[in-house]
N, C-alpha and C positions, 0 to 999 in steps of 0.2 A: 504494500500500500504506500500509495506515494503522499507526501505531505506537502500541502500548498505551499508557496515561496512568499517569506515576507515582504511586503511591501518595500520598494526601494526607499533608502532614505533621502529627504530632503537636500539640495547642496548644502553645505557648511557655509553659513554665514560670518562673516569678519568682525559683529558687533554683536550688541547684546540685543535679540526682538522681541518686541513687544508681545506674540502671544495670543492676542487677544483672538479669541474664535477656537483656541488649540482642542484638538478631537484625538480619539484613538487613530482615526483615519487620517488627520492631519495633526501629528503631535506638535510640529511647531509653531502651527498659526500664524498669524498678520505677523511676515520676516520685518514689517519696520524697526529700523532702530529708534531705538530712547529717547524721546525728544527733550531735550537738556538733562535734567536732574531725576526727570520722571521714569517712571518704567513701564509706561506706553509710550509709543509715537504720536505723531501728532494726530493725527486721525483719528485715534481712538483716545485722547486725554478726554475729559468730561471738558465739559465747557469753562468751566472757571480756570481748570488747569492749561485749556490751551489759553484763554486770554492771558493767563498769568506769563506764561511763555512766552506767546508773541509779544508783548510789553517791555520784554527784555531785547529785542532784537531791537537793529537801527541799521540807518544805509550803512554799508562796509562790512557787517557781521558775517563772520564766517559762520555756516551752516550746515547742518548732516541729517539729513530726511532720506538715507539709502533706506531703500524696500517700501517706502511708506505709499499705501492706496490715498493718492490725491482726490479728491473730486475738485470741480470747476471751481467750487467757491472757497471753496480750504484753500487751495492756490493763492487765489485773489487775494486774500486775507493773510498769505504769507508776503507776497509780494507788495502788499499795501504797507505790510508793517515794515520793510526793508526800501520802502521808497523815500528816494531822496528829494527833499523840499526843493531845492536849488535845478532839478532837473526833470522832476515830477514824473521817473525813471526808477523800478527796483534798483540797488546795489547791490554786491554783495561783495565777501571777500571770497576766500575759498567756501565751494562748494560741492556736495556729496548729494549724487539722487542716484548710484547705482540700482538700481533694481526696481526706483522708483514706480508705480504708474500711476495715470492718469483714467479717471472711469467720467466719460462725458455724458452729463443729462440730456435724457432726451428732453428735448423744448417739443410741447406740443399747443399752437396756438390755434386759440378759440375758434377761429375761419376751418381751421381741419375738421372740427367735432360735427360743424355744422352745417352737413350734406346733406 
């Protein structure tokens, strides 16, 4: 009798991830890294913990969002906090989004619904 093969494991990631979602299926969950001091990424901090975050960033800051599930408005909200007054422009200094992605909403506008 033959015995099933374990599931392959995840790549090894470089940082410490966040986790969040982790299953027997998926032991390692949401691979983003740490967002500052926390131990979620940014994505999944609760709300307070990500304002607290982003409040810390400013143009020039160097930043490490590798693995982290962006959406359109988490983005925005990074990039807002990192924009520079003088150029109305994000900055930043070094930057890390290995593995990052981006999941875009779908926009469904009212004229589509109403055939």
């Amino acid at each position: 009798m033959t015995h099933p093969s374990p599931p392959p494991l995840p790549p090894a990631r470089n940082w410490p991830v966040c986790g969040h979602g982790a299953t027997v299926e998926d032991p390692v969950g949401c691979p983003g890294v740490h967002a500052g001091s926390h131990t979620a990424c940014l994505a999944h901090l609760n709300e307070t913990d990500r304002a607290a975050y982003l409040d810390t960033l400013s143009p020039g800051a160097d930043i490490d969002h590798r693995g982290t599930p962006f959406t359109q408005d988490l983005l925005h909200r990074l990039l807002t906090a990192l924009r520079d007054p003088a150029t109305h422009r994000p900055r930043t200094g070094a930057a890390l989004f290995d593995g990052a992605t981006l999941r875009r909403r779908s926009e469904v506008r009212r004229g589509d619904l109403l055939r």
